[in-house]
N, C-alpha and C positions, 0 to 999 in steps of 0.2 A: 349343623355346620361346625366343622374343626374348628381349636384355638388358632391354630395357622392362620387357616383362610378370616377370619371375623377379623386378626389381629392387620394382616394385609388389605382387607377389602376396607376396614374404620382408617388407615395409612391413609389410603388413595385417596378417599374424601378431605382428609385433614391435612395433607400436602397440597389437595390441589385449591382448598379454600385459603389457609393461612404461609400454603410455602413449607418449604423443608427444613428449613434453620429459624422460621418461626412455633414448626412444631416438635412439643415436648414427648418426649417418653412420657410425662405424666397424662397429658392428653390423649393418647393415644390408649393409655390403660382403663382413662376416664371412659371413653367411650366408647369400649370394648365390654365395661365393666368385669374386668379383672383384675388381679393385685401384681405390679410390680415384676415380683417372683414368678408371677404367672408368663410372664412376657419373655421375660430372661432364661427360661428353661426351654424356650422355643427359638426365640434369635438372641446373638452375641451384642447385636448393637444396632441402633436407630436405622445406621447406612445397610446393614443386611436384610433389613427390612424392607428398604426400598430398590432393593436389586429384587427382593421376591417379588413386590409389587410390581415392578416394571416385566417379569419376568411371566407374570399371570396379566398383564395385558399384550402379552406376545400369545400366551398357548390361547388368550381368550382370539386373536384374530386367524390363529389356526385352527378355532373350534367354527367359527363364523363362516372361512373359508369351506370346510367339509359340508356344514349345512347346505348352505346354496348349493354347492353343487345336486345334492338330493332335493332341491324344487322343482316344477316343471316349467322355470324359464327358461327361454330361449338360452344359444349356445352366446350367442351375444349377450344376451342380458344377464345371465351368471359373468361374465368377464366383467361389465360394469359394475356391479353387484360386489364381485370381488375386491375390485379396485375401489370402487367406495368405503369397503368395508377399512382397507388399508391405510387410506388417506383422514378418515375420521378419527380412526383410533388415533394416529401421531397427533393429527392436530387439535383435538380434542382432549389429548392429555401431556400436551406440550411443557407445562409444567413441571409434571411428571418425572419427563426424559432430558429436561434443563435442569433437573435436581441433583443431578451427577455432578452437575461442576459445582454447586454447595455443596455437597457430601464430602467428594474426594480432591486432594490435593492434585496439582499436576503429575506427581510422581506416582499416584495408588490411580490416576488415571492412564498412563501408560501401562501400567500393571495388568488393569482389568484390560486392556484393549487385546491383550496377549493371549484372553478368555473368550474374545467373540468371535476368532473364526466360525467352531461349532453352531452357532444360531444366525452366522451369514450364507454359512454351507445351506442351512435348514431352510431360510428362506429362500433363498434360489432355487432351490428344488422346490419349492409349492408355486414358485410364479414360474418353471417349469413345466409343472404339471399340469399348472392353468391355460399354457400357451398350448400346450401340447390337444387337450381337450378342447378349447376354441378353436383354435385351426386344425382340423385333422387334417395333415396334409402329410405324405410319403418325406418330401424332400426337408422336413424341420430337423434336422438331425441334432442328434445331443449336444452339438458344438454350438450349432446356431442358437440353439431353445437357451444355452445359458451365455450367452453373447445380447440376445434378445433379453434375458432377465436381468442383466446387469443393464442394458439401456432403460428397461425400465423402473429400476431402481433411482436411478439418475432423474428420471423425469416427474418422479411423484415427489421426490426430496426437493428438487427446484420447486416443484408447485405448490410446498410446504413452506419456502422461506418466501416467494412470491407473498401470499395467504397473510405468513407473519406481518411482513415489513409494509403491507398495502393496506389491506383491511378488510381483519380478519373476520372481523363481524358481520359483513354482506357475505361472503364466500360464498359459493354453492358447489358446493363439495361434487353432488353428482353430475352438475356439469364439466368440473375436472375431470371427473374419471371418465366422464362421456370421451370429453377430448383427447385424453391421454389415450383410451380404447383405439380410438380412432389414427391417432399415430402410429400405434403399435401395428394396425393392421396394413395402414402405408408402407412401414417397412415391411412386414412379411409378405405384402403383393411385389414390392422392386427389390429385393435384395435376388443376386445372381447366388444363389447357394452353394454351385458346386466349385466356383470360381474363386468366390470371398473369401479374403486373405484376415484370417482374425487374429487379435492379438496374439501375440505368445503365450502371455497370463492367462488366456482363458484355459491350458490345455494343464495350466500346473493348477488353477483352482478344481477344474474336470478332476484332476489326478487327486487332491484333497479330499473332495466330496464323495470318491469312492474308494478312497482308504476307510474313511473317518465311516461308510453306509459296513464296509466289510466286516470291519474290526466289533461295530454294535451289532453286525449281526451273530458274528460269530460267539459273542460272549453271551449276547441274549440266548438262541439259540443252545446253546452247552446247559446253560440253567433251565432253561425250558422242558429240554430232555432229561434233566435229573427227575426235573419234577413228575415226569412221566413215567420215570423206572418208580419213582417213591410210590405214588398212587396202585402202579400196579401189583407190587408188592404189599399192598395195603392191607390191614385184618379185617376193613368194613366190607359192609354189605355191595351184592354185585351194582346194585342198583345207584348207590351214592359214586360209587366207584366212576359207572357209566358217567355221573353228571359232573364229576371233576374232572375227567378227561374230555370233556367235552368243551369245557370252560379252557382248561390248558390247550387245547387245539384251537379255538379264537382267538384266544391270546397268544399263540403265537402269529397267526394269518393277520390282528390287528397289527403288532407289532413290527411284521416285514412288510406292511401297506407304507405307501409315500408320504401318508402324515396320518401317522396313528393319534386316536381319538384317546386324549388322557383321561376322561371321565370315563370312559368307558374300561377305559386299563384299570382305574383305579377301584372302579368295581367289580372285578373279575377278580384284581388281587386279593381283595377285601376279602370276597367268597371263597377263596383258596385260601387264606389264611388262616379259615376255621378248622381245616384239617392239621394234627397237630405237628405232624411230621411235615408238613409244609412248609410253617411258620419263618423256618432260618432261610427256607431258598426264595422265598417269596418277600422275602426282607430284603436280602439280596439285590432280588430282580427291581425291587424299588429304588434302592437305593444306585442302581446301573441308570434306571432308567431319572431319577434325579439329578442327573451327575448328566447326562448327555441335554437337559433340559437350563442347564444353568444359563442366563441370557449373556450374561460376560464374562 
């Protein structure tokens, strides 16, 4: 395991047992077991630490999300599945995503709010993809599916502060999602689709979601094809040759999928970056692809 990840994964234990402003830098080094020095050469400061940790239980419920879907439950039971997945994490580490208002002032909280379009675009497209895949229906058009993802944004977030303010500790999460499922498919049986008059908002967040899909793809994609002229021009054997262009051809088909698998990215990098000529574009592509992963 990276110092990264040990230093975020020991965070999330110690904020969510003692709080965020109960816990030290020096705690977190204690039980990491590293020095200090070691910590500070990886993040600038306590609060960056806990944007990473919030930000690795986001990729962790879009790692969650990809799994089910490759189970052999029902198209039903991956949608509950899913939605469980969703509602646990928030509530389960509510703590966590309450640490923001001990960290940042009112002012460095406007700030970051200015950093989460990108990972509210991110998630409407997976609870797009999900609706899209549970209902295969002709008439779900792109307009509705993300009209439909924003109602359901709304309905897992009320049944988070429900949860909070009533009590929390009976909860039965997948009975939520049962019900929520269940809503969701009320509407996709009565809504008049070619009729429904939807917000105006939804057609400028549409227009967000595929500026922001073009622009990553275009930059990934330019790097991608460097990396393919570099390989081919390569002095190694045909054979190594064959198996890094084979890697950079996944990595790219991972990367234009609807929610690429980051473990999986990050070892395809890993193994591209043994080649030496690689090293800077492959740095690169991490660093793009870091940069579109930021939660705020």
């Amino acid at each position: 395991m990276d110092i990264n990840k040990r230093i975020v994964d020991a965070s999330i234990i110690l904020f969510k047992e003692k709080g965020y402003n109960r816990t030290s830098v020096e705690d977190i080094v204690r039980k990491c077991h590293i020095s200090k020095a070691s910590l500070y050469k990886v993040f600038d400061s306590k609060k960056q630490i806990l944007l990473s940790a919030l930000g690795q239980l986001q990729d962790e419920i879009y790692k969650k999300n990809a799994e089910i879907e490759l189970t052999n439950y029902s198209v039903n039971e991956k949608l509950i599945k899913k939605v469980e997945v969703i509602i646990s994490q928030r509530h389960f580490n509510r703590v966590l995503f309450d640490s923001l208002y001990e960290a940042f002032s009112e002012e460095e909280i406007e700030q970051l709010q200015k950093y989460e379009k990108p990972t509210k675009l991110e998630n409407y497209r997976m609870y797009m993809n999900n609706f899209e895949l549970a209902f295969d229906s002709e008439h779900l058009n792109k307009t509705f599916l993300m009209n439909l993802a924003i109602t359901f944004e709304g309905l897992y977030t009320e049944w988070l502060n429900i949860i909070r303010i009533f009590d929390a500790d009976k909860a039965d999460v997948l009975q939520i999602a049962k019900y929520i499922v269940s809503t969701i498919k009320i509407i996709v049986r009565t809504q008049d689709y070619a009729t429904i008059k939807q917000p105006s908002l939804i057609d400028l967040i549409m227009y967000e979601e595929s500026q922001m899909t073009s622009e990553k793809e275009k930059t990934l994609l330019e790097k991608i094809n460097r990396m393919t002229g570099i390989v081919q021009n390569s002095p190694i054997d045909e054979e190594d040759k064959s198996d890094y262009l084979l890697n950079i051809s996944f990595l790219q088909q991972e990367l234009m999928s609807s929610r690429p698998r980051k473990y999986l990215l990050n070892t395809v990098l890993h193994y591209l970056s043994q080649l030496e000529e690689l090293k800077s574009t492959v740095h690169s592509v991490s660093l793009a692809l870091k940069e579109s992963e930021e939660i705020l």
